[in-house]
C-alpha positions as CSV (number, residue, x, y, z in Angstrom):
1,X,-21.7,40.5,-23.4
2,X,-20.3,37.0,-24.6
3,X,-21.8,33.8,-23.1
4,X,-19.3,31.4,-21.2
5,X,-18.4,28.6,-23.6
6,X,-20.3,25.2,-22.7
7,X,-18.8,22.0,-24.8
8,X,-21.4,19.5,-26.3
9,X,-19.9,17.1,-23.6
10,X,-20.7,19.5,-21.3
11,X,-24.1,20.2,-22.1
12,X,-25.3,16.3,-22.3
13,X,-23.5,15.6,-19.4
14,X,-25.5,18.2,-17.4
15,X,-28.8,17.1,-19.7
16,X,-28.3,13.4,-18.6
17,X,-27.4,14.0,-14.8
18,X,-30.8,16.2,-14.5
19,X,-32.6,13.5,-16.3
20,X,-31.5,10.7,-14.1
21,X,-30.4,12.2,-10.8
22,X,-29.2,8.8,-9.4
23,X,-26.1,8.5,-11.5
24,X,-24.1,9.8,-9.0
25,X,-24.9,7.6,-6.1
26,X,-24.6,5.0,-8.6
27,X,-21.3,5.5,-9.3
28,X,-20.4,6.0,-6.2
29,X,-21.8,2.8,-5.1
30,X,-19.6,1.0,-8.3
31,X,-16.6,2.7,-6.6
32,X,-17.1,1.2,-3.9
33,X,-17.9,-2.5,-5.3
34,X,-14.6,-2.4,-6.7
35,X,-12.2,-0.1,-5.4
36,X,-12.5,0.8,-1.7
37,X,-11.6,-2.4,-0.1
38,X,-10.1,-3.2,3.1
39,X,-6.7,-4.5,2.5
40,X,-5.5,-7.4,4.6
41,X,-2.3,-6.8,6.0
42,X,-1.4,-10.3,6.1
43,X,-2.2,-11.2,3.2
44,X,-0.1,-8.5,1.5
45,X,2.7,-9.6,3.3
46,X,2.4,-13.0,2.3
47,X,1.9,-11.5,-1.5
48,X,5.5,-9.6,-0.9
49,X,7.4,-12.7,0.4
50,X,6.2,-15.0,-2.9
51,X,7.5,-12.7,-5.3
52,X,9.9,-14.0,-8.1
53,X,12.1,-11.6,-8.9
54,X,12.1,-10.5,-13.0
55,X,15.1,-11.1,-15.1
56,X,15.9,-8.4,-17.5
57,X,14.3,-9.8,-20.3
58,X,11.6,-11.5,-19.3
59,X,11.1,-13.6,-22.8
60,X,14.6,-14.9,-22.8
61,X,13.9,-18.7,-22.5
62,X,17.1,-19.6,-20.7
């Protein structure tokens, strides 16, 4: 019976999780540093109302 197919990637990603078993919670703590962030709805609204609208081509000097 054939083994199941395991990619090099594969392999040393599973080789370098069981070697340092922190990587997840460390990722998971970069995550959170920079992506899950409370968004302030007033500020958001304030972002909206200063908008500039584009012009079609945006290098067009005049």
């Amino acid at each position: 019976m054939a083994k199941n197919f395991e990619s090099e990637i594969t392999q040393f990603l599973k080789k370098y999780k069981a070697e340092h078993p922190d990587t997840e919670a460390r990722q998971r703590e970069g995550r959170g540093r920079l992506w899950d962030k409370q968004i302030d709805p007033e500020l958001q609204d304030g972002y909206r109302a200063g908008r500039v609208p584009q012009k079609p081509y945006v290098y067009q000097t005049n």
